[in-house]
N, C-alpha and C positions, 0 to 999 in steps of 0.2 A: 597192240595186243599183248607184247610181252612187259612191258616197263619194268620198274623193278620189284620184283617178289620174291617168293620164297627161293628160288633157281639160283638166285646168287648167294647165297649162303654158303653150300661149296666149292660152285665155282670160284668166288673170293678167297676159299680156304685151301683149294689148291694151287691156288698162282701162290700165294703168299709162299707155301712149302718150297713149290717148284722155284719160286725165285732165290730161297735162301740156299737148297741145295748147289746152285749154278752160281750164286755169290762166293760160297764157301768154295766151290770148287774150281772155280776161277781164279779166287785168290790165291789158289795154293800153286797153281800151275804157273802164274804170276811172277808168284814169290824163286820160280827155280825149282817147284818140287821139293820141298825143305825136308829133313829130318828133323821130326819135332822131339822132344825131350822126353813125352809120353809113348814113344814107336818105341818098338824091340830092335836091336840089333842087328837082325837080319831084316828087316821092313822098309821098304821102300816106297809101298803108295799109301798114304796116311788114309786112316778111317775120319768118318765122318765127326768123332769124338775128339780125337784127334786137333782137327781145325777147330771144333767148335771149344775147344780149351784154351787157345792162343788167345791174339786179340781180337779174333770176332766171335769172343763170347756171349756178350750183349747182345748183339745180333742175332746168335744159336737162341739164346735165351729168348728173346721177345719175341725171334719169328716162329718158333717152335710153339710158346704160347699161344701166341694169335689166331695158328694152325689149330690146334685140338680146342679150344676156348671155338671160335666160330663150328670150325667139323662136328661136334657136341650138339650144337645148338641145331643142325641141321636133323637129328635121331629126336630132339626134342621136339621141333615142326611137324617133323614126318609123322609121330605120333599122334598130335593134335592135329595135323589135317586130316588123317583117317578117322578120329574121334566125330569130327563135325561133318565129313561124310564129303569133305572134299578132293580127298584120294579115297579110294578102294577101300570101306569100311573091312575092319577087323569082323571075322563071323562066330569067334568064339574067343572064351577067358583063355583060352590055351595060346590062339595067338596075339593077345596081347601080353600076356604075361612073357612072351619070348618076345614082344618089343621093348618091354619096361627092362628083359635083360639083359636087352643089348646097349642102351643107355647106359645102365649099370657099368657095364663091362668096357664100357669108352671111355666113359668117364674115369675109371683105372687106368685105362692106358693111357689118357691127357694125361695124368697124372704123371705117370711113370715117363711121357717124353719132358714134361718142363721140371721133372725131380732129374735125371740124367743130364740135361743141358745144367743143372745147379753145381750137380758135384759130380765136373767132370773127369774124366780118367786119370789125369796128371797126379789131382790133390785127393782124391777120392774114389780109385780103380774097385773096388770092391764093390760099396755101392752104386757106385758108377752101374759096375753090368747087372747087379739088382735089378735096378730099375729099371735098365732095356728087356728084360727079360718080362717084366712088367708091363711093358710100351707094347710089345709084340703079342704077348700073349692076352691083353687086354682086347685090342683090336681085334685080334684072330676070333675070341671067343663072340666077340660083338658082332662077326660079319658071320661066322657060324648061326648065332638065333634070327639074323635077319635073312640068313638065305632058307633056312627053316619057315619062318612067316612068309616070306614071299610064295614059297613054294605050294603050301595052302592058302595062301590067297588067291592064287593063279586058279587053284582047283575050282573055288568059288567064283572066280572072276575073269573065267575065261576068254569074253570077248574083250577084254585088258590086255594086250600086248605088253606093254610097257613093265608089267609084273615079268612076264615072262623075261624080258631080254635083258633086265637089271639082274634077276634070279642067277643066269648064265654068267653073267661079267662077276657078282660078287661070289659065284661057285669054284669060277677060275680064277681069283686075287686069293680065293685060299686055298685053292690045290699049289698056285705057284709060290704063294708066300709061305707057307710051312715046310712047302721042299725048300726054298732058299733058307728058312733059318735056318733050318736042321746042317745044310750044308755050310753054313757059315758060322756054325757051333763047332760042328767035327771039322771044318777046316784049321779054326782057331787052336781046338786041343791039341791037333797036328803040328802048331807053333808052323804052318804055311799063313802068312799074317799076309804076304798080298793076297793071295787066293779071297782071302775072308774080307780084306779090304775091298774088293772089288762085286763081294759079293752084297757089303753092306752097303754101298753104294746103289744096286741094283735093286734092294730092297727096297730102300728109299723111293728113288723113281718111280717101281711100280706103285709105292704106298700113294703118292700123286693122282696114277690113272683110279684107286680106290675111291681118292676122295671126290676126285671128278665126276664118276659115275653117280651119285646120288642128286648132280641134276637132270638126268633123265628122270629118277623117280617121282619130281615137283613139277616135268610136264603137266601132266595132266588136270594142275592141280592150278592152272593158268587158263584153263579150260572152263572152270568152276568157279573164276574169282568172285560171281555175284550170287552163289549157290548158295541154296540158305538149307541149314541141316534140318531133320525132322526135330531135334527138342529143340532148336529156332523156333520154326512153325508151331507147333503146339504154347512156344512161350509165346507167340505171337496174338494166340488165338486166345488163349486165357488172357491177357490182357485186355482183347478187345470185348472180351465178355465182363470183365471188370469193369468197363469205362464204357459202358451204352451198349452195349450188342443186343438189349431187350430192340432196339429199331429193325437191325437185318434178322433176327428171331421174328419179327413182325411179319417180314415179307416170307421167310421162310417157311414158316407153319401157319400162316392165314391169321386174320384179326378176329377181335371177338366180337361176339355176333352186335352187339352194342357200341364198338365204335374202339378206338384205341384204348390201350392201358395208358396210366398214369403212372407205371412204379420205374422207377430210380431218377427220378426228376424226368420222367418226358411229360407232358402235354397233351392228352388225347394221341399217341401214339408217336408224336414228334419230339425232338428234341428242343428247349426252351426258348433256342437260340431260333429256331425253324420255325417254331410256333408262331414267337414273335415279328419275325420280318412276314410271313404269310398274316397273321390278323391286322398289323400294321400297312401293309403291303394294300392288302384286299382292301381293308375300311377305306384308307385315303384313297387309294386309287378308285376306287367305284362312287365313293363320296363325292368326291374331287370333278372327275371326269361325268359320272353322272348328275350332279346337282348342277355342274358351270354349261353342258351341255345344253341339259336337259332348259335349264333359267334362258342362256346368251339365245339358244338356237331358237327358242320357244318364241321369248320374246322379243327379239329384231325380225323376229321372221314376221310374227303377228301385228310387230308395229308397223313394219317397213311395209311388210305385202297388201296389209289391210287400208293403211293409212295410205298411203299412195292410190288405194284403188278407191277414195273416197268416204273412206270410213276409219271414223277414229275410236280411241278408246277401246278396241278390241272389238266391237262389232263384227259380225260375220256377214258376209253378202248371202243372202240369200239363196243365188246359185250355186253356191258352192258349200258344201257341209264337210266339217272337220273329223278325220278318220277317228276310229274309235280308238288310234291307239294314243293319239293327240287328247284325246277327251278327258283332262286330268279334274 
């Protein structure tokens, strides 16, 4: 039932996250706990920038990528399966246009986590927090219009549970995630650099359970895999009105009073192909079976029955007279 479809898109894009988070931070507690060359003074638990500036920069870089590059592609699905009416059709331009901007606003924030893994804090601290600022506010903006469209959808699509319970989980990634940046903004002005390390840490993690969550959204949509959309159907249907549908118009609306039409190449109401094996069909078969019958049965009967009973050449016995249906 399940194999593989849309559902693993982000699930795939949050193990990748979650795996590089627990690399990097493995490595570090590995290493001794190191004071990196990019920590301040008083700092002690390195931020996530931090590690990802040493030697598992590659790492930062590619898995970071791989994250927002596939998590992207899942607001790009989700789109198009509601288009073809295999999640919970959109019921108005209002919310589609808050799906197309939550795309938008993701797509900024990929953006903004694989520009941040590029120039990171060591060689490049300024743009460096540019573009978290970017990473975060991109995302935030993106789960804001989808919790918006979800939330009218739900109104539309009541007996949808699943609208409902994703609604709640991405209503609470951004009650929880805005309080945590804001406190890991004013912790950092505060020059409390563990505080804000610990905080961007936790950021992280939950940004995981965020991306997890949108395979609940592609449930339903494994429900559907053989669902064919209405502008399906209707291109289904015009085709078949293109390519012969004068036959089931035949049976549809009754023949005319004189016998089949002849237009778009049918044959007295059949298709050429139908025509042909039914007069082919008919002639030999009734030829065939009528003529050998009618000849074998006739005449061995006539010879055998007659001529044994005394009489040859076809003569008839007198007692006996040949039905009228024999009578050729």
């Amino acid at each position: 039932m399940w194999g593989i479809s849309y559902w693993t898109v982000p699930l795939f894009s949050s193990l990748v996250w979650l795996s590089m988070l627990i690399a990097m931070l493995v490595s570090w507690v590995k290493e001794g706990s190191p004071r990196y060359p990019s920590m301040e003074h008083n700092q002690h638990i390195a931020y996530i920038s931090d590690v990802g500036a040493q030697h598992l920069k590659p790492l930062f870089i590619a898995m970071s990528a791989v994250t927002v590059v596939t998590f992207d592609l899942s607001f790009i699905f989700e789109r198009w399966l509601r288009h073809t009416g295999r999640l919970a059709p959109n019921t108005s331009w209002w919310q589609k246009s808050l799906s197309l901007l939550s795309i938008i606003a993701a797509i900024a924030g990929a953006a903004g986590l694989i520009l941040l893994s590029i120039f990171d804090t060591l060689r490049h601290p300024r743009a460096h927090d540019g573009f978290l600022i970017l990473f975060l506010a991109g995302y935030i903006i993106s789960a804001i219009c989808i919790c918006i469209e979800y939330q009218r959808l739900g109104v539309h699509h009541r007996e949808n549970s699943v609208l409902r319970y994703s609604f709640y989980i991405k209503l609470m990634f951004i009650i929880v995630e805005v309080a945590l940046a804001i406190a890991f903004g004013v912790t950092g002005k505060q020059h409390r650099y563990n505080t804000a390390a610990v905080l961007e840490w936790v950021v992280a993690f939950i940004f995981f359970f965020y991306v997890l969550s949108f395979f609940i959204d592609f449930m339903p949509a494994v429900r559907t895999k053989h669902h064919q959309s209405k502008q399906t159907e209707m291109g289904m249907a015009d085709a078949e009105a293109a390519n012969g549908g004068m036959h089931n118009n035949y049976y549809r609306h009754g023949a005319p009073a004189n016998g089949y039409t002849t237009e778009h190449g049918h044959t007295n109401g059949y298709p050429d192909g139908y025509a042909g094996a039914r007069a082919n069909g008919y002639t030999n078969g009734h030829t065939n079976g009528y003529t050998n019958g009618h000849t074998n049965g006739y005449t061995n009967g006539t010879a055998n029955g007659y001529t044994d009973g005394g009489y040859t050449n076809g003569h008839v016995k007198p007692s006996h007279s040949i039905p009228a249906s024999q009578n050729f």
